[in-house]
Structure formats: structure tokens, C-alpha cells
ZAMARGU-4260 file (C-alpha; in steps of 0.2 Angstrom, whole numbers, plus 5000, padded with zeros to 4 digits):
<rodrens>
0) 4609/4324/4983 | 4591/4321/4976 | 4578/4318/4991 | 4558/4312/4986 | 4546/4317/4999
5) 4532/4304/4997 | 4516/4306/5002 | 4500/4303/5001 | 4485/4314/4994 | 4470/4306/4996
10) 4460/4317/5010 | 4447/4320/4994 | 4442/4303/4990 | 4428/4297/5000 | 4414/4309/5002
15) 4412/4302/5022 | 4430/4301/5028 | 4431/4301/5048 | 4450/4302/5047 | 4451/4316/5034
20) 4460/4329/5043 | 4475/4317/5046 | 4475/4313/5029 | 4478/4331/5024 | 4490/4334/5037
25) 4503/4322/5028 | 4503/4337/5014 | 4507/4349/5023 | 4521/4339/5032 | 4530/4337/5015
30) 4530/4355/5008 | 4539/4358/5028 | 4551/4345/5025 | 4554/4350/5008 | 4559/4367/5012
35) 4568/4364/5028 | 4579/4351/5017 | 4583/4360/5001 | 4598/4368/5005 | 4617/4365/5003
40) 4617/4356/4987 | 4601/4344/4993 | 4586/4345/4979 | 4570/4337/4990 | 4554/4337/4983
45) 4537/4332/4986 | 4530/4317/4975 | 4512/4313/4980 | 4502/4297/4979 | 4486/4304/4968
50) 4471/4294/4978 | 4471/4275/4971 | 4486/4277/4958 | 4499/4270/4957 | 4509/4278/4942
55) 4521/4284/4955 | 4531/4269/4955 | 4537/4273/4938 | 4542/4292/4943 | 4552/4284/4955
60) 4561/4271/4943 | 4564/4287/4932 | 4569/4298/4945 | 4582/4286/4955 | 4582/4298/4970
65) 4597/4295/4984 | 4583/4294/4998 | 4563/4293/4997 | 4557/4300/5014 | 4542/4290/5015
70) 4528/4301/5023 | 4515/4288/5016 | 4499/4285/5028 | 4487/4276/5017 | 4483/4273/5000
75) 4465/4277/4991 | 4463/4284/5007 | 4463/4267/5016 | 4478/4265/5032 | 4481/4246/5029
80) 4487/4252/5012 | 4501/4262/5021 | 4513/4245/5022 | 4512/4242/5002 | 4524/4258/5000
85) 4538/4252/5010 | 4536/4235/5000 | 4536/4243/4982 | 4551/4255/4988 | 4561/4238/4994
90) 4556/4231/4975 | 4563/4245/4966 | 4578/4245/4976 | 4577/4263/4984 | 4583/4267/5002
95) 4569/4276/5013 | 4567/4283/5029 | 4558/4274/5043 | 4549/4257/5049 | 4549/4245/5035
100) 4531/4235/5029 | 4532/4224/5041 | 4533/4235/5057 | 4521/4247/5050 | 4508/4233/5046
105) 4509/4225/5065 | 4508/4243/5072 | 4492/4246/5063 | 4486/4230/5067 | 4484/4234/5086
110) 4477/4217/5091 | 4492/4208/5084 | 4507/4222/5090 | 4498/4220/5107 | 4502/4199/5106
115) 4520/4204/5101 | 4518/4214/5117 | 4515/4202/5129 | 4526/4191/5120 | 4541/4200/5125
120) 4538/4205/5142 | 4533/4222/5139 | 4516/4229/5151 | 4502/4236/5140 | 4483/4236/5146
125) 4474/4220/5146 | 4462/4216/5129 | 4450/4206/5117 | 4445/4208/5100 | 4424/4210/5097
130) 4422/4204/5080 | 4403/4204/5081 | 4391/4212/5091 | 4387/4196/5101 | 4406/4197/5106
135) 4405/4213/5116 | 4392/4204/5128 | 4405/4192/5133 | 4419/4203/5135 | 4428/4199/5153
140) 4437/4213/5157 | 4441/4226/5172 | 4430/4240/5171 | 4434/4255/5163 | 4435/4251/5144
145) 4441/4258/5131 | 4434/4254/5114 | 4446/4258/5098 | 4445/4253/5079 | 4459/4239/5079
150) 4466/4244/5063 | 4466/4264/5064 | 4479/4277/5070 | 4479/4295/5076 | 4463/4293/5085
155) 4453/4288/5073 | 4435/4284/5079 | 4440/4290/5097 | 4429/4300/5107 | 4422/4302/5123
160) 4408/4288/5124 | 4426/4278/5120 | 4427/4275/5138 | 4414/4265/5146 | 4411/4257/5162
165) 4395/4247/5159 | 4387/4233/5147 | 4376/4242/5137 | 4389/4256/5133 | 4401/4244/5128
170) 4389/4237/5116 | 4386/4256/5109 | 4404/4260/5106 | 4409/4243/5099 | 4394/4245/5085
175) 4398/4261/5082 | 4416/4255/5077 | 4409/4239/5068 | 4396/4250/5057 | 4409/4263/5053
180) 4424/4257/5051 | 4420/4239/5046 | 4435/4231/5057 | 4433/4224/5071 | 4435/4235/5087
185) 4449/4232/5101 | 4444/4233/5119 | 4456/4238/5131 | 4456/4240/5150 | 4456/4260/5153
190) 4473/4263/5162 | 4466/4280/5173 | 4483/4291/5173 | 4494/4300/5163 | 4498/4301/5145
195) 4517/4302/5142 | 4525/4302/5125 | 4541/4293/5121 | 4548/4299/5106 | 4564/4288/5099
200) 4576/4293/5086 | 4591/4283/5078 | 4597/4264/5077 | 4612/4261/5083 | 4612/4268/5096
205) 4592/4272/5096 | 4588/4287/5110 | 4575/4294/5117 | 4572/4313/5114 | 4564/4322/5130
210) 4549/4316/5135 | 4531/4325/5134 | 4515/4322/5143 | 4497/4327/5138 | 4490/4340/5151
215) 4468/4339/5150 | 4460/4357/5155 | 4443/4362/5160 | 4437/4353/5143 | 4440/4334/5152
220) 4432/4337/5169 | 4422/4322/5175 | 4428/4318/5157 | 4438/4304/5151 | 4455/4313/5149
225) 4459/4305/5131 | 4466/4310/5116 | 4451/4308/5104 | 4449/4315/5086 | 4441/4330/5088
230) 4456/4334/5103 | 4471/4328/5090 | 4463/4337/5073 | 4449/4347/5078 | 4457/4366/5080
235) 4440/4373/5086 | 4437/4360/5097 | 4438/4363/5118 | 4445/4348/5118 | 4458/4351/5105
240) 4463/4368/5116 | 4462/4359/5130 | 4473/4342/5129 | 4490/4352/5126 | 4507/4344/5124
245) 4522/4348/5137 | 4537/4344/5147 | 4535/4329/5155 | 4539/4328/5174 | 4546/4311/5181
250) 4557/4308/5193 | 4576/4299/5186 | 4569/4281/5189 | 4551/4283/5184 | 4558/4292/5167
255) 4570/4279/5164 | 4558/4266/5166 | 4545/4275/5153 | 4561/4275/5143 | 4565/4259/5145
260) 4547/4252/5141 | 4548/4264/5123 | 4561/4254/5120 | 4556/4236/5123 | 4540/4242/5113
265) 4549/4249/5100 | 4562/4233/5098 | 4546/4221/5099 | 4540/4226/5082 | 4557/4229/5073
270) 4555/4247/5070 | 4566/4258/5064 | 4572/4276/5061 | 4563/4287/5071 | 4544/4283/5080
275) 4535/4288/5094 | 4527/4275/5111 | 4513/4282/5120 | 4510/4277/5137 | 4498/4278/5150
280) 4506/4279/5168 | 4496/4271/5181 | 4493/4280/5198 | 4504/4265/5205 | 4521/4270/5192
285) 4517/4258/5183 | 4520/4265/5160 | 4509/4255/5149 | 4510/4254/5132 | 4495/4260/5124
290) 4501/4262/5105 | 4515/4261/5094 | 4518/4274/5082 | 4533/4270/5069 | 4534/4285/5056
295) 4526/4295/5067 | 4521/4313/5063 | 4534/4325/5056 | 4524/4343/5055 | 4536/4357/5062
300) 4525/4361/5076 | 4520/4340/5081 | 4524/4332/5097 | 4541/4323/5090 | 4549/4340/5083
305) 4544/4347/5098 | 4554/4335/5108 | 4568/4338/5094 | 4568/4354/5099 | 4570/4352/5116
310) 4584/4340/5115 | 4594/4357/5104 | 4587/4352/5084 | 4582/4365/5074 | 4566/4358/5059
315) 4582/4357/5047 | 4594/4351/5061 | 4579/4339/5064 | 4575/4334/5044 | 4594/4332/5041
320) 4596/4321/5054 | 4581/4309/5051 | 4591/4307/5032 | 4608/4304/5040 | 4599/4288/5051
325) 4590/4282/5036 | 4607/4282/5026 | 4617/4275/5042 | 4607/4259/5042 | 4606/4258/5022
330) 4624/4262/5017 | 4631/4245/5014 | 4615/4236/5012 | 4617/4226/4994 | 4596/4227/4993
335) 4599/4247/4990 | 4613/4249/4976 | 4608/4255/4960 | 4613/4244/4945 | 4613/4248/4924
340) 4616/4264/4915 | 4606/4277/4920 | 4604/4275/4937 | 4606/4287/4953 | 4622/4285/4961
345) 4622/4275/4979 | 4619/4287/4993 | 4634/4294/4999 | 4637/4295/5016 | 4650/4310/5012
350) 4632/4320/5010 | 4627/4317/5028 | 4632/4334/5033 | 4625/4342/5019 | 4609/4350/5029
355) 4609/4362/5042 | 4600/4376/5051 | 4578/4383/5046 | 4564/4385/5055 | 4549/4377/5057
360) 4531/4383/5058 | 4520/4381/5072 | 4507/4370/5070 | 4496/4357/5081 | 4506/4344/5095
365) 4501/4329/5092
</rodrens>
């Protein structure tokens, strides 16, 4: 079985880049996966997207591999770019791993998954959309705010002075997302709580690994307690020392209802695979979606293989699994099959059980 690990490399490309340290991250994911799959007659190997090029789509028609695990986040360093991958994979007729372009597209768009959202019923914090300055002084809102770049992930342009309870801060964080991001800035009522994770894994049936919560030390006090930047990528950071991932306590009913909630999220924006809902639990019980994260992180020592771990998988029981899903959902699809001389064979799902045992390195939960 020939696996392609395909990511992107394009942390070098701007010389101000305020999401740098996730884009280099996505590098180190595919050399862990790499190892942890090549084993037992599988052959995976990185293949990197080289900034804005694009030669890769040939490597891939010359290659034919059984399964691209798409680890993609952006291309030339630009996170809308990150849905053009699933779209040129679908064209050349290669199964992959995870959300197609679609569900990866709404998810970044936060302003539009939240509509979807609400659409179907699911609780996640009440919002608007500043555009323009002049729209952040007629935002009608509960107090506290939180301000986000709309079209960003792994907190991205998130920090402390996020959270705002007053007019004229609200006008400082939204500028600071307008002038540095160029998109426009998603406002959000601050749900005061706690921050549980929902990881989800599989289709048919889709379930939910254990669940983990972010504990805020001594670093948050009479602080926001937020995942910013700095606390997600920042090792030397107190906040990244102090915003530590663990076992998440709730009781039977409030878990299920998290669960539940992940779920809904996770169904409202057609992803697929394997993903991650973040949640912000109100004081009154209450799980609010606060972000969607198809093809979420895969580092051996981030939140989701974490949570593998803790439901009994291994890094390779882990990798091996996320390729056994992606080929239960493609096997029999006619958009996948191979045609003409030449060609790689069509995955076989007699290689499912192919990949077993490894260990993955420690590394930040996130």
C-alpha cells in the first residue's frame, strides 16, 4: 500500500506571519505519521506543498498512491487556500483522509458555519460580523466580547485584549483584526465557563473519543481564561504553561449532552473522518459551540491523540485507524477508481489491517 502524506510547507513565505508556528507544526506532523505508518508492507511518505507551487498535482498523477492523507492547512501560506487541496485531490480522482472542500471551507468561514449552526438547532454564542470600523460602534451584543479574525484557525489573532467588556475596547480589538488580517473580525458573546474538547472519530458509526477540558493556572488570573496564540504555540509562554489539556470531568448526562452537541456540530457542516468541537460550558450546563475543527491536529503529543490514547490507541493504532475510515467511506465510491494503464490499483480494503503498534513523541496539546 503506497500512503502520501501531504502537507504544506509555507511557514517561510511572508516575512510578517502571525500564524507561523502552526504552519510549521503541519511538518512535523507528517514526518510522525510517516514513521508511525511505515510498517507492515505500507510505504508513506511526506510530499510537501513548496509555498505558492503547485507542481505537486503532477507528482500525484505520477505517483497514484492508495490514500493521500491530507494534512494541508494553507497554501502560500494563506488558510482560505486550505479547501483547494481537497478540490484538486477530488479532480485527479485520489481518495484522502478527512473533511472534503466544502466542510473545510464553512469551518474557516466562522461567520457562515455559525449560520449553519443556528440553522440546525445547535447552541453556539450569539454574533455579528464588523466589516468596518464604523460597524464595531453598532454592535448590540451581551457584554463580554470576544473578538476573532472570521476566517482564521488555531487562534489566530487571539489574545488577551480578545475579550472586552466595553465600547472603545471593542473598537481596539476589531481594528487590530481589520489592519492585520484584512478580513473582517467575528464578534461573539464571551460564554464565561469551561473549555471542553470533543474529539470525533469515524462515519458510520462516528464516536466520540474521551473528552478533555483546558485547565487555566496562575497565568489567567483576573485574566480571560482563553486559548490564545501565544498559549496554543508559544512554548516559553506562562500562558502556554499554564492552559494545559486534561481529563474532562462531567457528570453522565452533562457528557452526553457535550457529546451530543459535537455531534450536531459536526453533522451541520458535513464533516468527515475525524475532527475536533470545542465548546464552552456555561455556569448554567449549558455546551456552546465555539469552533469547528475538521482535520484537526494530528501531532503525537496534540489534544486528539491524546484523547486516542486514552480511549486504548497507540500513534500507529491511531494513524492506522484514521486510514482504515478514510478507505471505509471511499471503497465503492466510482469518483475514486483508477482508470488506464499505469495506474495505482484501487485501495484495498484487505490492507486495513496492515498497521499496528509505535509510539508517538510528546509534543504540545492543542
Amino acid at each position: 500500500m503506497h500512503i502520501i502524506l501531504l502537507h504544506n510547507r509555507d511557514h517561510e513565505l511572508l516575512e510578517e506571519d502571525p500564524g507561523r508556528e502552526a504552519r510549521e507544526d503541519v511538518v512535523r506532523v507528517a514526518e510522525g505519521l510517516a514513521q508511525a505508518l511505515s510498517r507492515d508492507g505500507v510505504n508513506a511518505e511526506p510530499l510537501a506543498i513548496e509555498g505558492d507551487r503547485l507542481d505537486f498535482v503532477e507528482a500525484l498523477r505520477f505517483l497514484q498512491p492508495d490514500l493521500v492523507v491530507n494534512l494541508c492547512e494553507s497554501l502560500a501560506a494563506d488558510s482560505r487556500g486550505e479547501m483547494a487541496v481537497p478540490c484538486l485531490l477530488d479532480a485527479l480522482g485520489l481518495p484522502y483522509t478527512g473533511s472534503s472542500a466544502l466542510s473545510l471551507g464553512l469551518a474557516l468561514h466562522k461567520p457562515k458555519a455559525k449560520e449553519l449552526l443556528r440553522a440546525n438547532g445547535v447552541s453556539t454564542p450569539a454574533s455579528c460580523v464588523v466589516r468596518r470600523l464604523e460597524d464595531a460602534l453598532a454592535v448590540d451584543l451581551p457584554w463580554p466580547l470576544i473578538v476573532k479574525p472570521a476566517r482564521e484557525d488555531a487562534s489566530v489573532g487571539m489574545d488577551f485584549d480578545s475579550v472586552v467588556t466595553e465600547r472603545s475596547a471593542l473598537v481596539r480589538a476589531c481594528e487590530a483584526v481589520l489592519k492585520t488580517f484584512h478580513q473582517p473580525a467575528l464578534v461573539e458573546q464571551y460564554i464565561p465557563g469551561r473549555e471542553v474538547y470533543v474529539p470525533l472519530l469515524g462515519n458510520t458509526p462516528r464516536q466520540a473519543l474521551p473528552l478533555t477540558e483546558i485547565h487555566f493556572g496562575h497565568a489567567f488570573d483576573n485574566r480571560p481564561n482563553i486559548v490564545s496564540y501565544r498559549a496554543k504555540w508559544e512554548v516559553e509562554s506562562p500562558e502556554y504553561r499554564d492552559s494545559t489539556s486534561g481529563p474532562c470531568k462531567l457528570d453522565a448526562v452533562q457528557e452526553a449532552r457535550c457529546i451530543q452537541t459535537a455531534l450536531e456540530a459536526f453533522a451541520a457542516l458535513d464533516c468527515q473522518d475525524y475532527g475536533r468541537v470545542d465548546l464552552r460550558v456555561s455556569p448554567e450546563g449549558v455546551p456552546y459551540v465555539i469552533d469547528i475543527n475538521p482535520n484537526c491536529d494530528l501531532h503525537p503529543g496534540a489534544g486528539f491523540a491524546k484523547a486516542a490514547q486514552a480511549a486504548g490507541m497507540d500513534y500507529a493504532t491511531l494513524a492506522s485507524r484514521l486510514v482504515e475510515v478514510a478507505l471505509e467511506r471511499t471503497h465503492g465510491n466510482p469518483h475514486t477508481r483508477k482508470k488506464g494503464p499505469g495506474t495505482a490499483r484501487r485501495a484495498d480494503p484487505g490492507n486495513r489491517n496492515l498497521l499496528a503498534g509505535g509510539e508517538g513523541l510528546r509534543h504540545r496539546a492543542g
